[in-house]
Gaussian input, Z-matrix of N, CA and C with variables (Angstrom, degrees):
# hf/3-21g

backbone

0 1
 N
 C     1     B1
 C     2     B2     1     A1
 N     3     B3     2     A2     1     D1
 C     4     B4     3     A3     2     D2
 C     5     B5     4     A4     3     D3
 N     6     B6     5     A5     4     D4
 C     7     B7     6     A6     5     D5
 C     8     B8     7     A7     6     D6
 N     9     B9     8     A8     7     D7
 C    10    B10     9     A9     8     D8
 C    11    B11    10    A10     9     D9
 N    12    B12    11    A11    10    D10
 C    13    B13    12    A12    11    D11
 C    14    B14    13    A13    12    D12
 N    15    B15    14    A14    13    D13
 C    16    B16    15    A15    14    D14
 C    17    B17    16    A16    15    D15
 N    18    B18    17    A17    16    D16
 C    19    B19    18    A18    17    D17
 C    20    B20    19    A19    18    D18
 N    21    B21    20    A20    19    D19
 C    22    B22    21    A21    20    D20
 C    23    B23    22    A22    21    D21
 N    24    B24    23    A23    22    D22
 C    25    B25    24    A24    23    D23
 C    26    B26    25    A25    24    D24
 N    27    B27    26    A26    25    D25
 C    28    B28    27    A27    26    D26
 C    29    B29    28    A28    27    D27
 N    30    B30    29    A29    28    D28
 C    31    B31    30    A30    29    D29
 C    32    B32    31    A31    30    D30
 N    33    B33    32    A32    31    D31
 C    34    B34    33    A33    32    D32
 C    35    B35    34    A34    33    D33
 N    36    B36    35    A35    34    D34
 C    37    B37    36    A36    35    D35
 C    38    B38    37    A37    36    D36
 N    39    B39    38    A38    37    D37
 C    40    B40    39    A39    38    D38
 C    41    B41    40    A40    39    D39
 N    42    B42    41    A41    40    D40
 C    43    B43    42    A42    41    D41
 C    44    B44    43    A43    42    D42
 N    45    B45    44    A44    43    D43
 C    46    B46    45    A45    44    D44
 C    47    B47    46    A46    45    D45
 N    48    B48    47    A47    46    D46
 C    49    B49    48    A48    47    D47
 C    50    B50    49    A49    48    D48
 N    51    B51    50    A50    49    D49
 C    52    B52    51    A51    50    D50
 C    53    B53    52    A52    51    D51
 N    54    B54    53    A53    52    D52
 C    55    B55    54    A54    53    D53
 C    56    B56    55    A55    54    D54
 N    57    B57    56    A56    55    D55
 C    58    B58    57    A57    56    D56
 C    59    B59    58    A58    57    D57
 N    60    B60    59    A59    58    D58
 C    61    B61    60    A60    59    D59
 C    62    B62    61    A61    60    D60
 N    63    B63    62    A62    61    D61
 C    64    B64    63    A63    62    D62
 C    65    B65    64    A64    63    D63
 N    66    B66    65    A65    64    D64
 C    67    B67    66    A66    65    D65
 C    68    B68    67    A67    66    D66
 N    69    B69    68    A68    67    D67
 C    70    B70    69    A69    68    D68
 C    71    B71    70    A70    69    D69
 N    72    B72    71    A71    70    D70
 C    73    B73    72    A72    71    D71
 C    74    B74    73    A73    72    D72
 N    75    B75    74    A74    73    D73
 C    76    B76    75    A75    74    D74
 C    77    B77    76    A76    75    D75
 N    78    B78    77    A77    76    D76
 C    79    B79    78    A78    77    D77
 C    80    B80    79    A79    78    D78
 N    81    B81    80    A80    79    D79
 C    82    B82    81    A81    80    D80
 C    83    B83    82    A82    81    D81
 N    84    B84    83    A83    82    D82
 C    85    B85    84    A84    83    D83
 C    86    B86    85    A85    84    D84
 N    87    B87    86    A86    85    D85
 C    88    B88    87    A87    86    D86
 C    89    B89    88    A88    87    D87
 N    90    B90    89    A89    88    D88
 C    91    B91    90    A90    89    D89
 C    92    B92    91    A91    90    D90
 N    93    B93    92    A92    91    D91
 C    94    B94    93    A93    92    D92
 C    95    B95    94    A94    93    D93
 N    96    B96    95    A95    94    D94
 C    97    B97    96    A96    95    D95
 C    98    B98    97    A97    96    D96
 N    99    B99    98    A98    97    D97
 C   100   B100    99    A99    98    D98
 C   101   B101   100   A100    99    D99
 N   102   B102   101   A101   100   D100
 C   103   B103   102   A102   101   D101
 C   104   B104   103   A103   102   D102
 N   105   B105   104   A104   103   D103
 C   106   B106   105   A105   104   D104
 C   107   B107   106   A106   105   D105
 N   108   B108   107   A107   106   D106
 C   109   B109   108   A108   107   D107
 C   110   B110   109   A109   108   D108
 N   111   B111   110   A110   109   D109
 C   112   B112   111   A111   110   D110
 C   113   B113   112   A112   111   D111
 N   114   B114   113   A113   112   D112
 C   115   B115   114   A114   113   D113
 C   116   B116   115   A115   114   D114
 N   117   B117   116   A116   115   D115
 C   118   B118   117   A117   116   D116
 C   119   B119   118   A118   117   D117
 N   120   B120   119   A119   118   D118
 C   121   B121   120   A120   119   D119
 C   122   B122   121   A121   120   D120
 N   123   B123   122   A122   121   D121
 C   124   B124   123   A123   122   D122
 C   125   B125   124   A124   123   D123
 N   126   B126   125   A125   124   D124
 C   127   B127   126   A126   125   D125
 C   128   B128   127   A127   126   D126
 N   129   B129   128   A128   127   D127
 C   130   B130   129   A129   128   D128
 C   131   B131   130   A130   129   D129
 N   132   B132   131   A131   130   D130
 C   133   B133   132   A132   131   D131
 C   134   B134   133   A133   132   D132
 N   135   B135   134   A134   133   D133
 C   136   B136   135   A135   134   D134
 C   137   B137   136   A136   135   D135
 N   138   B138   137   A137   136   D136
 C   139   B139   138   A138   137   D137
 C   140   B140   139   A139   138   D138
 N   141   B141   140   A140   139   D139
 C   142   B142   141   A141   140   D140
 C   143   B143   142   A142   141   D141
 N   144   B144   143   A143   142   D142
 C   145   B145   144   A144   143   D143
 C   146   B146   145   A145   144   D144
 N   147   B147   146   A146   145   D145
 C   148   B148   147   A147   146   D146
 C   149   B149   148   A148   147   D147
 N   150   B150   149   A149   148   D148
 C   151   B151   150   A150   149   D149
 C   152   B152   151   A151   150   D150
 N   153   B153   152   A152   151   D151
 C   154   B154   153   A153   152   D152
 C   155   B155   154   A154   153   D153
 N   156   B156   155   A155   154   D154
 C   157   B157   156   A156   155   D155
 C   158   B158   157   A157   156   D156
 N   159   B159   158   A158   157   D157
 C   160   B160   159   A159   158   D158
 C   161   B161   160   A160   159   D159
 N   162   B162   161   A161   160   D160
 C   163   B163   162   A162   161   D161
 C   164   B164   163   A163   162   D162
 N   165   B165   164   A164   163   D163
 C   166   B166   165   A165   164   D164
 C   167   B167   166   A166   165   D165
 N   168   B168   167   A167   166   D166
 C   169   B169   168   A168   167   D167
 C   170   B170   169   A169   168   D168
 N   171   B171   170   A170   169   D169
 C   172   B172   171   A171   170   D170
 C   173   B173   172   A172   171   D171
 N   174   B174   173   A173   172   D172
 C   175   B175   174   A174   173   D173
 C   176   B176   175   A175   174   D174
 N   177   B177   176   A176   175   D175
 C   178   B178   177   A177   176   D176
 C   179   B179   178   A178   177   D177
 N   180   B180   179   A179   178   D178
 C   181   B181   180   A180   179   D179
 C   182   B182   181   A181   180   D180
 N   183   B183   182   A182   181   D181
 C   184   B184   183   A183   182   D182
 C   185   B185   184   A184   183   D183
 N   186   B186   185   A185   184   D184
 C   187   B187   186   A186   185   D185
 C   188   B188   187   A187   186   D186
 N   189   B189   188   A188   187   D187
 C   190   B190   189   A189   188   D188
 C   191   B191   190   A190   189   D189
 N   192   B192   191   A191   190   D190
 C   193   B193   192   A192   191   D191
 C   194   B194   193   A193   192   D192
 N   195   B195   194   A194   193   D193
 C   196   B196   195   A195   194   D194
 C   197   B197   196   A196   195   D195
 N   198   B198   197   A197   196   D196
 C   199   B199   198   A198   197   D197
 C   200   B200   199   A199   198   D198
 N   201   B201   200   A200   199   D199
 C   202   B202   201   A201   200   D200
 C   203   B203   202   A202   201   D201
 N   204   B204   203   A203   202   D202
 C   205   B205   204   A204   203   D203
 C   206   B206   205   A205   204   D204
 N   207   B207   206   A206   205   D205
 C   208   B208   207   A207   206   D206
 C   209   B209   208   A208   207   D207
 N   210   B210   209   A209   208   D208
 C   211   B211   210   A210   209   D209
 C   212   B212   211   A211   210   D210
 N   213   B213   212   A212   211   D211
 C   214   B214   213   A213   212   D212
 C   215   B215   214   A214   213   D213
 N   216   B216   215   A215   214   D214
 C   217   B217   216   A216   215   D215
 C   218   B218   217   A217   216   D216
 N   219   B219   218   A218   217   D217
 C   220   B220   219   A219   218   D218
 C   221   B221   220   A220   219   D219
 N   222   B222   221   A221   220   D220
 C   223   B223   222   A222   221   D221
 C   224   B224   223   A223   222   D222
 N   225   B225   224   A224   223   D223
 C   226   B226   225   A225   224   D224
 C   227   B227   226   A226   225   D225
 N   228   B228   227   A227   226   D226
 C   229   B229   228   A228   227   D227
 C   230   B230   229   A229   228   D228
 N   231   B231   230   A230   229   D229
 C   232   B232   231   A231   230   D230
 C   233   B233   232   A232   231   D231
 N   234   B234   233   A233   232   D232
 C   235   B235   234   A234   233   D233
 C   236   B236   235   A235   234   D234
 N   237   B237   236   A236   235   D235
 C   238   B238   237   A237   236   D236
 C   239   B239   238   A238   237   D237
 N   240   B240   239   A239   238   D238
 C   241   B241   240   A240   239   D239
 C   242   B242   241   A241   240   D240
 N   243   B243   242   A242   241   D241
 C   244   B244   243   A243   242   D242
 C   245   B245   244   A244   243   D243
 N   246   B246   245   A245   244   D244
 C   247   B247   246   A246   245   D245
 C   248   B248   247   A247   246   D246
 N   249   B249   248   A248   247   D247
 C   250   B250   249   A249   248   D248
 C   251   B251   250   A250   249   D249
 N   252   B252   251   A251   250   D250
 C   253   B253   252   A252   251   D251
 C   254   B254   253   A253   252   D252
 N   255   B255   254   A254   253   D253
 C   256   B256   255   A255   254   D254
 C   257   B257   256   A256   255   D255
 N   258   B258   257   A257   256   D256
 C   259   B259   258   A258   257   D257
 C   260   B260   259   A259   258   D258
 N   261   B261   260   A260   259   D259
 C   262   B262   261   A261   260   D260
 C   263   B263   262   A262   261   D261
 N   264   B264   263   A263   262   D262
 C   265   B265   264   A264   263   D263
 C   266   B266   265   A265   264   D264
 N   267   B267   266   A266   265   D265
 C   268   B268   267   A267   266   D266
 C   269   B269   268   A268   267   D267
 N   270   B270   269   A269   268   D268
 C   271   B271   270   A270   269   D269
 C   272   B272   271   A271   270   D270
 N   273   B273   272   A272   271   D271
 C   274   B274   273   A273   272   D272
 C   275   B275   274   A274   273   D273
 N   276   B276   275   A275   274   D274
 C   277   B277   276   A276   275   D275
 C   278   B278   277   A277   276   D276
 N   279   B279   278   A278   277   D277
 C   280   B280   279   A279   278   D278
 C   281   B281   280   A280   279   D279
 N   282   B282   281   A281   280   D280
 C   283   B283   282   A282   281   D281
 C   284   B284   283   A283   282   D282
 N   285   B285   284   A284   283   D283
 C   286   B286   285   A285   284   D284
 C   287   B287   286   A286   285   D285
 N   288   B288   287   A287   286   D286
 C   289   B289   288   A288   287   D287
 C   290   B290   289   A289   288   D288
 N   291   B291   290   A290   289   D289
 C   292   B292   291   A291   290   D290
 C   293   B293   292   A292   291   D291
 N   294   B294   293   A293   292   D292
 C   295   B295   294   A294   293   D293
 C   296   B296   295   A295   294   D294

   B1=1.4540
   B2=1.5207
   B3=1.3365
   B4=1.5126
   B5=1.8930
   B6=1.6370
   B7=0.9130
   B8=1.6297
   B9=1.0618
   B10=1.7322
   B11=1.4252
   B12=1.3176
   B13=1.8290
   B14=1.6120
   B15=1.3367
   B16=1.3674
   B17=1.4875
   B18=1.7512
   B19=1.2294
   B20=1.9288
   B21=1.2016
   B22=1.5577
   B23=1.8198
   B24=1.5503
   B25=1.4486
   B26=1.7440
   B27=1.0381
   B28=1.9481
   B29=1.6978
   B30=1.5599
   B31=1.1015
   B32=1.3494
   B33=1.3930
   B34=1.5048
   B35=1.6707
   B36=1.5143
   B37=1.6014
   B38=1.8627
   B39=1.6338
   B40=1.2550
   B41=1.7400
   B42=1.4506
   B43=1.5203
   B44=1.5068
   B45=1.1353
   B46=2.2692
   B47=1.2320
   B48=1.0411
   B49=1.7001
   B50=1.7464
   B51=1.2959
   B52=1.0422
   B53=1.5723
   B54=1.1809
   B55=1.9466
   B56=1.8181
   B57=1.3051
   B58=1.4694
   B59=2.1431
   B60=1.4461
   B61=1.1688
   B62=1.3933
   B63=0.9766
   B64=1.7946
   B65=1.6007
   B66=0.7945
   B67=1.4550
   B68=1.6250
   B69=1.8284
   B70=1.2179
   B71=1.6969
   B72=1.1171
   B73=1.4930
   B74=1.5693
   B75=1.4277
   B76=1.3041
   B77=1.5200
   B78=1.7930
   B79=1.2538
   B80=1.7328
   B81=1.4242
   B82=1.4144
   B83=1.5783
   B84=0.9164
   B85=1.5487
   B86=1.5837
   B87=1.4157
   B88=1.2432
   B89=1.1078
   B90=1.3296
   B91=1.1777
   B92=1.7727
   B93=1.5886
   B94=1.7357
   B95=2.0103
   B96=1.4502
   B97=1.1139
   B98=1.8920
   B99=1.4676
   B100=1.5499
   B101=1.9016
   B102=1.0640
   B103=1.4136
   B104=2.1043
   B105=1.3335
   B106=0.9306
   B107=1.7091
   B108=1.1827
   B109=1.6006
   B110=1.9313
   B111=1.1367
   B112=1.5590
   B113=1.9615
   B114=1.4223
   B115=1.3211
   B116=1.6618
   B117=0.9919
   B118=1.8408
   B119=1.9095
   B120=1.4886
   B121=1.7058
   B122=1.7315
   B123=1.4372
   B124=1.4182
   B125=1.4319
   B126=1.4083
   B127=1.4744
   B128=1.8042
   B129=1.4184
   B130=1.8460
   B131=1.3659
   B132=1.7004
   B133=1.3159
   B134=1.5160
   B135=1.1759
   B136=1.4949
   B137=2.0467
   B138=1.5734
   B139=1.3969
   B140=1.8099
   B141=1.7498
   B142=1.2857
   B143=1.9289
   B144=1.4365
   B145=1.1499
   B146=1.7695
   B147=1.5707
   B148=1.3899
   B149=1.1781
   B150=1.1180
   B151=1.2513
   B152=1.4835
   B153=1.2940
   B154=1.4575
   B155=1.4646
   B156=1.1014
   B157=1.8325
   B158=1.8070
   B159=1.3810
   B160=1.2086
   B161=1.5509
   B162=0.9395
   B163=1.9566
   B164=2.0997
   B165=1.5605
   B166=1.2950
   B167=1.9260
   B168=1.1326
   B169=1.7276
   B170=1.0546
   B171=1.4167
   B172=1.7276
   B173=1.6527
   B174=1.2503
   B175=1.1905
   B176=2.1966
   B177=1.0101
   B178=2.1095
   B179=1.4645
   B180=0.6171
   B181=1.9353
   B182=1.7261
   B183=0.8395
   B184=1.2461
   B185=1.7501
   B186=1.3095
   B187=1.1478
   B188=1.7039
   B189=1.0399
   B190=1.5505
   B191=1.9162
   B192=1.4441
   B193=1.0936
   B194=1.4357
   B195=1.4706
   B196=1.6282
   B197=1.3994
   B198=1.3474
   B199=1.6916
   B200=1.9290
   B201=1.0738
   B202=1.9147
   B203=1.5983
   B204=1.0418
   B205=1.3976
   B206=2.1543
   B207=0.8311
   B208=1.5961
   B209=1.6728
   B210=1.0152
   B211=1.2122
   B212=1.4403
   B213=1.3848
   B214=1.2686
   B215=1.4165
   B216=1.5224
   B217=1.2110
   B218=1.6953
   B219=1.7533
   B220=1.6361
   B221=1.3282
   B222=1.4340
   B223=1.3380
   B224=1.4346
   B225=1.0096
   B226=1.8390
   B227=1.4108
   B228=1.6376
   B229=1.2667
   B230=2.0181
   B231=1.4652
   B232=1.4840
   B233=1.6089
   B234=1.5803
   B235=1.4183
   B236=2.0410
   B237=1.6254
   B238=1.2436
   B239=1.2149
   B240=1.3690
   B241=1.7131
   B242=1.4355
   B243=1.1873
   B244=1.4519
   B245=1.0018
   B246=1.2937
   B247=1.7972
   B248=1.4055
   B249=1.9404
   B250=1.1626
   B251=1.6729
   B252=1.4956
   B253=1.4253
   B254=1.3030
   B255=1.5566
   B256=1.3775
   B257=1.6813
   B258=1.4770
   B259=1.8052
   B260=1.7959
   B261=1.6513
   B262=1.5300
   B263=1.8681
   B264=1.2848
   B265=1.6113
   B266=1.3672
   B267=1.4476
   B268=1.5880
   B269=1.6225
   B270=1.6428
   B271=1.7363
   B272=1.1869
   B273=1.1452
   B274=1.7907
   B275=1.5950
   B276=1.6297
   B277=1.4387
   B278=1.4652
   B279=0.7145
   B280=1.2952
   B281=1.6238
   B282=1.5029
   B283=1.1860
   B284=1.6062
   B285=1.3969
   B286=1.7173
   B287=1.4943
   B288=1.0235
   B289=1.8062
   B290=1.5464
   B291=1.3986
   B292=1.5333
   B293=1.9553
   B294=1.3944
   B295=1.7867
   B296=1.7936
   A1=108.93
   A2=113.94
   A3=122.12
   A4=97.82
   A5=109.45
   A6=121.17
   A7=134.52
   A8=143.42
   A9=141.57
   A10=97.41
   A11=101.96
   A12=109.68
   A13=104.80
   A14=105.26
   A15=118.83
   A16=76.58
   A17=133.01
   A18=125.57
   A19=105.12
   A20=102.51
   A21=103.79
   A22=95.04
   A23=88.73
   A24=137.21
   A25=95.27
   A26=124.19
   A27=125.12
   A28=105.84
   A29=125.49
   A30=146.22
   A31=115.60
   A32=111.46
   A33=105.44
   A34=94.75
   A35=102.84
   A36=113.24
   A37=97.98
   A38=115.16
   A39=95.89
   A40=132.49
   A41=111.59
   A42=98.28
   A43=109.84
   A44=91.79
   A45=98.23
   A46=97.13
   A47=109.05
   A48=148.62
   A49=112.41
   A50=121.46
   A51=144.77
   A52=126.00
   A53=110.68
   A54=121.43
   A55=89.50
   A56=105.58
   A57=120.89
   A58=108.09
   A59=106.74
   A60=104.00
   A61=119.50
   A62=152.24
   A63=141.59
   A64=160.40
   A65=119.33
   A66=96.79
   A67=127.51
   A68=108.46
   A69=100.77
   A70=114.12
   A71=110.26
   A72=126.96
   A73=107.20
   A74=121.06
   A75=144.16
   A76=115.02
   A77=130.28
   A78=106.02
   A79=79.19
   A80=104.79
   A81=111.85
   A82=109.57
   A83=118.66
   A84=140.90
   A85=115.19
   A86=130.88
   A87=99.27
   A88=156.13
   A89=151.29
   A90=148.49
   A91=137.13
   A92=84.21
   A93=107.83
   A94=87.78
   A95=109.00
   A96=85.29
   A97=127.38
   A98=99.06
   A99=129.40
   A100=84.25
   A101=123.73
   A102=142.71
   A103=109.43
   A104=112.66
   A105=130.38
   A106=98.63
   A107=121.36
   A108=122.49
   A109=118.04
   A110=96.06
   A111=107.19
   A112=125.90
   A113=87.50
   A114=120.90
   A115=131.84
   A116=113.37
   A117=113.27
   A118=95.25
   A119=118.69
   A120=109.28
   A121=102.37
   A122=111.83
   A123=116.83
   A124=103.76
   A125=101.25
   A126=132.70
   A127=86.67
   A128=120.67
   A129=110.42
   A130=94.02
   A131=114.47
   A132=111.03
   A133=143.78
   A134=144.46
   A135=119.41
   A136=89.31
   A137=95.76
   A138=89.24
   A139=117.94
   A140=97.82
   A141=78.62
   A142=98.99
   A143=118.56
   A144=142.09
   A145=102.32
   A146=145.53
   A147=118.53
   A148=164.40
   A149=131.19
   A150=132.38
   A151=130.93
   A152=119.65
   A153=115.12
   A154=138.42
   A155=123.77
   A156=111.01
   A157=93.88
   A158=100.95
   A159=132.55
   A160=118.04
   A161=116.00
   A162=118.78
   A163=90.44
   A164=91.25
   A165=106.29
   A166=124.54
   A167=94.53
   A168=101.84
   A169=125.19
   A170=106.93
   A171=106.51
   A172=100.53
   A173=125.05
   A174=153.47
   A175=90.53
   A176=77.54
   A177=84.96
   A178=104.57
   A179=121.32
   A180=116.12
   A181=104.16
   A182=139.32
   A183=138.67
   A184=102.87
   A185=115.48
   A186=124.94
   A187=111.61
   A188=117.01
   A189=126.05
   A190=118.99
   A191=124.95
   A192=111.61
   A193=113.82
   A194=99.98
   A195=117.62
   A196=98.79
   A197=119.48
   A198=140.22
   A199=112.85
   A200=119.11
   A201=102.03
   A202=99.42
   A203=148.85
   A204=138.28
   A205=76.82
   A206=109.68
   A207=102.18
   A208=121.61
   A209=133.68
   A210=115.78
   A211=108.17
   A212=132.17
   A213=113.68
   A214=139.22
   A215=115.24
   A216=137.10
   A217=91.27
   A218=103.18
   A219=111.31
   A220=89.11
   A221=142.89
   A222=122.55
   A223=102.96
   A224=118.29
   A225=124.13
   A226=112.66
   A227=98.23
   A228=128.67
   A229=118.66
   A230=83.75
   A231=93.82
   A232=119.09
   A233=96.38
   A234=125.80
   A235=100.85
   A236=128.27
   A237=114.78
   A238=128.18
   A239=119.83
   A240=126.17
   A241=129.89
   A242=138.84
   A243=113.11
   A244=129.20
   A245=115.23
   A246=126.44
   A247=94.53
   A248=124.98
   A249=127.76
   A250=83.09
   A251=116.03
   A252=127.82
   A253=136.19
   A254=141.91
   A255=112.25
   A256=121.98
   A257=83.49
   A258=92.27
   A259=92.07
   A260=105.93
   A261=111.60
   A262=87.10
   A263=111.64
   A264=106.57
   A265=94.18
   A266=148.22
   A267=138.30
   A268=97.99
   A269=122.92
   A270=116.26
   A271=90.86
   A272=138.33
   A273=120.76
   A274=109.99
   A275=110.32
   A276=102.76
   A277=112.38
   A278=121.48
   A279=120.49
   A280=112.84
   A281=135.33
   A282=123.96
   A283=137.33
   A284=89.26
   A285=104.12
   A286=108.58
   A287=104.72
   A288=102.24
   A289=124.45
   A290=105.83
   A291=109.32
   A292=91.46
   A293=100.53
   A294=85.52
   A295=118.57
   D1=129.32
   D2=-168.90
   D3=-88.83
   D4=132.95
   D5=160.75
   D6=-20.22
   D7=125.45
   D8=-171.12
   D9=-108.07
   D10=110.78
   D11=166.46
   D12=-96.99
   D13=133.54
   D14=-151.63
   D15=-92.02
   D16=149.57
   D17=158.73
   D18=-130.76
   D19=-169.86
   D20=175.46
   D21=-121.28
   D22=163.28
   D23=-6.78
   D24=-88.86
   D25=4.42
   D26=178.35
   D27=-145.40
   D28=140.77
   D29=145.41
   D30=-56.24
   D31=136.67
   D32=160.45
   D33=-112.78
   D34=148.08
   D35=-162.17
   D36=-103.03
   D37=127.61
   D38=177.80
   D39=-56.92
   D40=-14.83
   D41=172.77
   D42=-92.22
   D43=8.00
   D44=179.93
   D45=107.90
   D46=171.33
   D47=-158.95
   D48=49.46
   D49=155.74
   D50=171.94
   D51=-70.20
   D52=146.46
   D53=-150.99
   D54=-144.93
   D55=91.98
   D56=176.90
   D57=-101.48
   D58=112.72
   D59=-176.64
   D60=-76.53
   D61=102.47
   D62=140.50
   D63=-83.29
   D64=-155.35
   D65=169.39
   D66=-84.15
   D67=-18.47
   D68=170.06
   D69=-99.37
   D70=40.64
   D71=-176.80
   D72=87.51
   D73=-163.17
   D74=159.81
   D75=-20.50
   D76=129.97
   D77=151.11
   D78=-130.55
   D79=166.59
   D80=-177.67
   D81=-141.48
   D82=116.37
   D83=174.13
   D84=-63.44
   D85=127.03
   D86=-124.87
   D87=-100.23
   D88=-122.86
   D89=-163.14
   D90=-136.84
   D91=107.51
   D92=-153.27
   D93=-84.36
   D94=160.75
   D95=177.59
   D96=-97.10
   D97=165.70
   D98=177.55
   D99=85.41
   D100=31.94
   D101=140.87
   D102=-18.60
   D103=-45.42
   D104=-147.51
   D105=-104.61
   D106=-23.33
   D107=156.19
   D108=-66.50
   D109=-18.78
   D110=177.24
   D111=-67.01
   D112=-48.90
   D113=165.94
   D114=-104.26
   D115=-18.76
   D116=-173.18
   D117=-59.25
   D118=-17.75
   D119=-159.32
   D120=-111.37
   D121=-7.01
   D122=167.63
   D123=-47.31
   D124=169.19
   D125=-161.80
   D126=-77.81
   D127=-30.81
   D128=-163.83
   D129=-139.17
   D130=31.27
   D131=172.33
   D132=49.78
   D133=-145.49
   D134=-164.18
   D135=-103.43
   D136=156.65
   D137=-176.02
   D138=-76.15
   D139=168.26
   D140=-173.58
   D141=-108.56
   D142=3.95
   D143=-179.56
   D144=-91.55
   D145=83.24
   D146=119.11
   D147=-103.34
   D148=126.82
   D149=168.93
   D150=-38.34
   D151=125.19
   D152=170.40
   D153=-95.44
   D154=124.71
   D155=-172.72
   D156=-70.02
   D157=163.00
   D158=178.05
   D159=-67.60
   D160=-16.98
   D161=153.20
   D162=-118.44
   D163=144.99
   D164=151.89
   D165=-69.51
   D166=-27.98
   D167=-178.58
   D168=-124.01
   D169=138.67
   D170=-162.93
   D171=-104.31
   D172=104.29
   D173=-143.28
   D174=-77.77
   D175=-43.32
   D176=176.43
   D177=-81.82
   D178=-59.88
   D179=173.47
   D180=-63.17
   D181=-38.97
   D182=-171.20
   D183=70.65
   D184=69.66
   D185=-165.22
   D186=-148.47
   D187=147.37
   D188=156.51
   D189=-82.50
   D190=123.47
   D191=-179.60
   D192=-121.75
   D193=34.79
   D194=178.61
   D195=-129.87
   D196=55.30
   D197=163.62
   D198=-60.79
   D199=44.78
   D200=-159.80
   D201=-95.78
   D202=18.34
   D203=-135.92
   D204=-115.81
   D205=-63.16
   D206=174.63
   D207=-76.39
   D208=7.33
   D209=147.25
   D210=-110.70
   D211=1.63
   D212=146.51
   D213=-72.25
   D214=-13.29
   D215=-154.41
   D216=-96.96
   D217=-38.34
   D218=-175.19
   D219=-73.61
   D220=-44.41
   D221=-150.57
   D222=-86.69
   D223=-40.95
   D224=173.38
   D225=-32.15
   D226=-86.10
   D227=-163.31
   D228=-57.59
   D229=-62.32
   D230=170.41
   D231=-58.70
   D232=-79.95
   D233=-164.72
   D234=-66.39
   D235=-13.55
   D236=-162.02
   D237=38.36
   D238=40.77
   D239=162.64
   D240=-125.97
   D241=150.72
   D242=167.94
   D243=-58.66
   D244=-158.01
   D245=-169.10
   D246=-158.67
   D247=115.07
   D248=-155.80
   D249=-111.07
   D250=132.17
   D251=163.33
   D252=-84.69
   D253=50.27
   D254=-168.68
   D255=-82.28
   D256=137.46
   D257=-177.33
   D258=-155.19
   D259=-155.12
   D260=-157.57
   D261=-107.08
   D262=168.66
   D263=-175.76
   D264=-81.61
   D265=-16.57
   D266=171.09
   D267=-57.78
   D268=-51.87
   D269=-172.41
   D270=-69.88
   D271=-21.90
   D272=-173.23
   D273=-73.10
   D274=-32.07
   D275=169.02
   D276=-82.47
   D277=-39.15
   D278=-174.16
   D279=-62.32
   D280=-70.19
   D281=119.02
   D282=41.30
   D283=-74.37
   D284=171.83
   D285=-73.65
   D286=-56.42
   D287=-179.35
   D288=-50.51
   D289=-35.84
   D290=-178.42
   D291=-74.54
   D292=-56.83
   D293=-170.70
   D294=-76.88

């Protein structure tokens, strides 16, 4: 796994989505999967802030970029913290059902 140089003012993450630094740590824009090999080795680890794009699937990659089931599982289990979601209250139902 090739090194992640953090830049300003946003990262682009090699499996996709974006890694924005701040003062309350990490937020990450979002999350394609194994998402969580990108970030788990950063300096403040995987975020506990993501953001969701407005489709779950990226129709040109042939991909899902609403991957959260392992960095929630890292932030829980391991780390004992939550994992804050912003998206629309339709991805929040939807969302719930898959997890």
């Amino acid at each position: 796994m090739s090194k992640i140089v953090l830049t300003e003012p946003y990262t682009t993450l090699p499996r996709g989505g974006y890694l924005l630094e701040t003062s309350v740590g990490y937020i990450q824009i979002g999350s394609p999967p194994e998402t969580i090999k990108d970030t788990m080795m950063l300096p403040r680890s995987t975020p506990f802030i993501f953001v969701l794009p407005n489709q779950f699937f990226n129709v040109t990659k042939g991909i899902s970029v609403a991957e959260l089931e392992f960095p929630i599982y890292y932030n829980h289990f391991l780390r004992q913290k939550k994992t804050y979601v912003v998206c629309t209250e339709e991805q929040r139902d939807q969302f719930r059902i898959v997890l």
